[in-house]
LUMKOLNU-581418 format. One record per residue (C-alpha): x negated, y negated, z; chain; residue number from 1; residue in three letters. Coordinates in steps of 0.05 Angstrom, whole numbers. Example, Ala and Ser with C-alpha at 12.3 -4.5 7.8 and 13.67 -1.06 7.14 Angstrom:
// residues 2
{X -246&Y 90&Z 156&mol A&seq 1&type ALA};
{X -273&Y 21&Z 143&mol A&seq 2&type SER};
// end
This chain:
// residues 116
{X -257&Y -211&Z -860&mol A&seq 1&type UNK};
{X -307&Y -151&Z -872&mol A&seq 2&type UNK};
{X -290&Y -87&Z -895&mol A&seq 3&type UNK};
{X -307&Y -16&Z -890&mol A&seq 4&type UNK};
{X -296&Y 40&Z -940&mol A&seq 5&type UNK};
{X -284&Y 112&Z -914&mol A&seq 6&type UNK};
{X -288&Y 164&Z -961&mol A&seq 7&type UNK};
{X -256&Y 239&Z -946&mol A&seq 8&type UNK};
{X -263&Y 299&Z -976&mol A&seq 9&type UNK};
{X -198&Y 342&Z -951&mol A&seq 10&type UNK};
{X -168&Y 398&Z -970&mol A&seq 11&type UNK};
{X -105&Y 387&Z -1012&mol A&seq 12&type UNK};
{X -61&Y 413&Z -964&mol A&seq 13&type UNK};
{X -83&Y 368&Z -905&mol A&seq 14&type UNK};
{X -84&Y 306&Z -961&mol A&seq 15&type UNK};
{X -6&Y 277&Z -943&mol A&seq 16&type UNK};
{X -18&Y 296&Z -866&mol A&seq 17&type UNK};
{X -86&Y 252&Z -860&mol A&seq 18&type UNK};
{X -51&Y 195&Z -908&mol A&seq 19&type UNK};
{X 0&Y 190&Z -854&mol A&seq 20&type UNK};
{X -41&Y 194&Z -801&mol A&seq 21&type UNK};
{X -97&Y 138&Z -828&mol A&seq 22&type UNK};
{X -27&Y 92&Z -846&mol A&seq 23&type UNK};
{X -11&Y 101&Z -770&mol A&seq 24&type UNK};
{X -72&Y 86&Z -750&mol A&seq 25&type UNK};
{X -75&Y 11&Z -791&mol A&seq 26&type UNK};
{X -98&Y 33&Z -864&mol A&seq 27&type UNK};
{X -62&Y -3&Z -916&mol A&seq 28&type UNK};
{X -68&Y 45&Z -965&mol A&seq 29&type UNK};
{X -114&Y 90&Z -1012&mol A&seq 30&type UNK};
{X -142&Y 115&Z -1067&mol A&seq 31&type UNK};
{X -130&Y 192&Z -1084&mol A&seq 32&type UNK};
{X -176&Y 233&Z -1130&mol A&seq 33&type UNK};
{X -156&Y 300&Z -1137&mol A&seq 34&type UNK};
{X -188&Y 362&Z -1160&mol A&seq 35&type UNK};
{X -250&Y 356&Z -1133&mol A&seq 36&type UNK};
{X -296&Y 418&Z -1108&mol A&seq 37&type UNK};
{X -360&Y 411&Z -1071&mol A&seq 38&type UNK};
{X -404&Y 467&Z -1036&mol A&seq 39&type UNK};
{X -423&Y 464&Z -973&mol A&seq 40&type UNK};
{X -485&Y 506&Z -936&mol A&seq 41&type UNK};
{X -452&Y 564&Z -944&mol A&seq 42&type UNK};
{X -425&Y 586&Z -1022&mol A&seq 43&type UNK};
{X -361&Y 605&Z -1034&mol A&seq 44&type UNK};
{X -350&Y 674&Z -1060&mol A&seq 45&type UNK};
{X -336&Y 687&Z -1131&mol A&seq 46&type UNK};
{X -288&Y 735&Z -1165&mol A&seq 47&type UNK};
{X -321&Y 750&Z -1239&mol A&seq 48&type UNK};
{X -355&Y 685&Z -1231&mol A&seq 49&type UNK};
{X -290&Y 643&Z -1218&mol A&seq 50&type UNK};
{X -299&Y 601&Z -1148&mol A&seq 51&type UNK};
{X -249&Y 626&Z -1095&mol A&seq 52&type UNK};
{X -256&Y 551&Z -1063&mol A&seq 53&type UNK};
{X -191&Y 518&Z -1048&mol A&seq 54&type UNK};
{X -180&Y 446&Z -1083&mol A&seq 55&type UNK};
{X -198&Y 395&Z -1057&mol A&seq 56&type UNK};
{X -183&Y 315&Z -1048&mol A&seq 57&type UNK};
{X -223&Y 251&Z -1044&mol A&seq 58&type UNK};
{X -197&Y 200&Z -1003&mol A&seq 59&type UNK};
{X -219&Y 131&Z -1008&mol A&seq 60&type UNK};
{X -193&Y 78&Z -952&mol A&seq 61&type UNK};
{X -215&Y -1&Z -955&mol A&seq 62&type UNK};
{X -198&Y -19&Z -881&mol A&seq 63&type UNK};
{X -215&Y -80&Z -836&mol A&seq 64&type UNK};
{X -289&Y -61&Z -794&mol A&seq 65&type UNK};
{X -252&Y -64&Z -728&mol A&seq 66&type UNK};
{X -203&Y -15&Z -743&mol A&seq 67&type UNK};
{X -264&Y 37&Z -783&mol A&seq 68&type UNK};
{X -279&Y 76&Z -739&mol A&seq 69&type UNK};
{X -203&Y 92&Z -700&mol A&seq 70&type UNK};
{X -183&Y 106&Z -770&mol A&seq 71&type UNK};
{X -249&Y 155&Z -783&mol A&seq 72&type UNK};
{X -232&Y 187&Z -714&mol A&seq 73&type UNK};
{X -154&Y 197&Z -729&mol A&seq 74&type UNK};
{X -172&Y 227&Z -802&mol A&seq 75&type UNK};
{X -224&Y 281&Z -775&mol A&seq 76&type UNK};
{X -176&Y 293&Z -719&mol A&seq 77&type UNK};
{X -117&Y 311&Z -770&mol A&seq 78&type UNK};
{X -168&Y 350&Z -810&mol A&seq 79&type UNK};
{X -198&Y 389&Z -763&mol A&seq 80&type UNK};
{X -269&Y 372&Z -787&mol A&seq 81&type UNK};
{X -301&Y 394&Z -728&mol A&seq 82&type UNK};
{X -263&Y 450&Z -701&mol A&seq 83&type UNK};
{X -270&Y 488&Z -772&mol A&seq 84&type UNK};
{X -328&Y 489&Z -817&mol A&seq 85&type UNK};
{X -311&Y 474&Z -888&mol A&seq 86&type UNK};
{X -243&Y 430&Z -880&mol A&seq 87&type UNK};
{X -273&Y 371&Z -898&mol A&seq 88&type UNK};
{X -311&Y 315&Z -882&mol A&seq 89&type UNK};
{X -305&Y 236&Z -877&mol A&seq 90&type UNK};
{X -359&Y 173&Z -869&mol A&seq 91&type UNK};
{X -356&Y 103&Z -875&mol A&seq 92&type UNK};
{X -406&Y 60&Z -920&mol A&seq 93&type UNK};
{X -406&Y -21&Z -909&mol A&seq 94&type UNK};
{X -374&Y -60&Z -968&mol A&seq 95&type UNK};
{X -420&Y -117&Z -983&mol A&seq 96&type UNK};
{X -355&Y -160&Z -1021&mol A&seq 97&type UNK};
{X -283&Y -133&Z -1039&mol A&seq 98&type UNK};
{X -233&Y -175&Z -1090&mol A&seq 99&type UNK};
{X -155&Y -164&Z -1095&mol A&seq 100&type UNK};
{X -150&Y -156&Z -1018&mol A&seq 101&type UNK};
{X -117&Y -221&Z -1006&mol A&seq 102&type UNK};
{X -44&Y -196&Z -1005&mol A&seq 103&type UNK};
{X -74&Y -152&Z -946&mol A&seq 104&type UNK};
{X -117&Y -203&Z -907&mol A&seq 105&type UNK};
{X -47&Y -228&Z -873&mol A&seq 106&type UNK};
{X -26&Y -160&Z -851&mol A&seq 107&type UNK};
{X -87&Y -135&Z -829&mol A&seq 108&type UNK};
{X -104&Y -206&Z -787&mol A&seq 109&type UNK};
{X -45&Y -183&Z -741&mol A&seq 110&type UNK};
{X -66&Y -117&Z -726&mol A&seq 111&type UNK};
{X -145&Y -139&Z -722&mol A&seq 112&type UNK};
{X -120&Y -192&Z -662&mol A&seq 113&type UNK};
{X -79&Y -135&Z -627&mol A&seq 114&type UNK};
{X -144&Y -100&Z -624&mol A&seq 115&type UNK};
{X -195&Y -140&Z -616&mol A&seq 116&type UNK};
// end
């Protein structure tokens, strides 16, 4: 079985909304990294050099190659990545080898024949 890893940076308020939607859409789970601020083209303003950003999340899904990219859809979808600038942004990168999967492979062998 190969794997993909998505990684999103959300806003913290869309984090539980884009975990349930990524779950519905065959993730087993993730990682969660909170506090995280990035800058995008445009800078944020400042208020006596304190960042108005809002917080962010990092979101970091291993999930089975055939389900990747429904799964990258669904979480951009929830996010509204595309509709407003700055909400966030997700990507895949290939995972070369992943260990302490196994309890997963069974589950996610079911749901990889349903779509394949």
């Amino acid at each position: 079985m190969r794997f993909k890893l998505l990684i999103a940076f959300v806003e913290d308020s869309k984090t539980d909304p884009i975990m349930k939607a990524a779950r519905e859409a065959g993730a087993t789970g993730a990682t969660l990294i909170n506090n995280a601020r990035g800058e995008g083209i445009k800078t944020k303003k400042t208020f006596f050099g304190l960042s108005l950003e809002t917080q962010r999340d990092v979101l970091l899904f291993l999930v089975e190659e055939n389900l990747s990219r429904h799964i990258l859809e669904k979480i951009a979808e929830v996010g509204d990545f595309d509709r407003s600038p700055g909400t966030g942004i997700v990507f895949q990168v290939d995972v070369e080898d992943a260990l302490g999967v196994s309890h997963q492979i069974k589950e996610l062998a079911t749901k990889v024949e349903e779509t394949i």
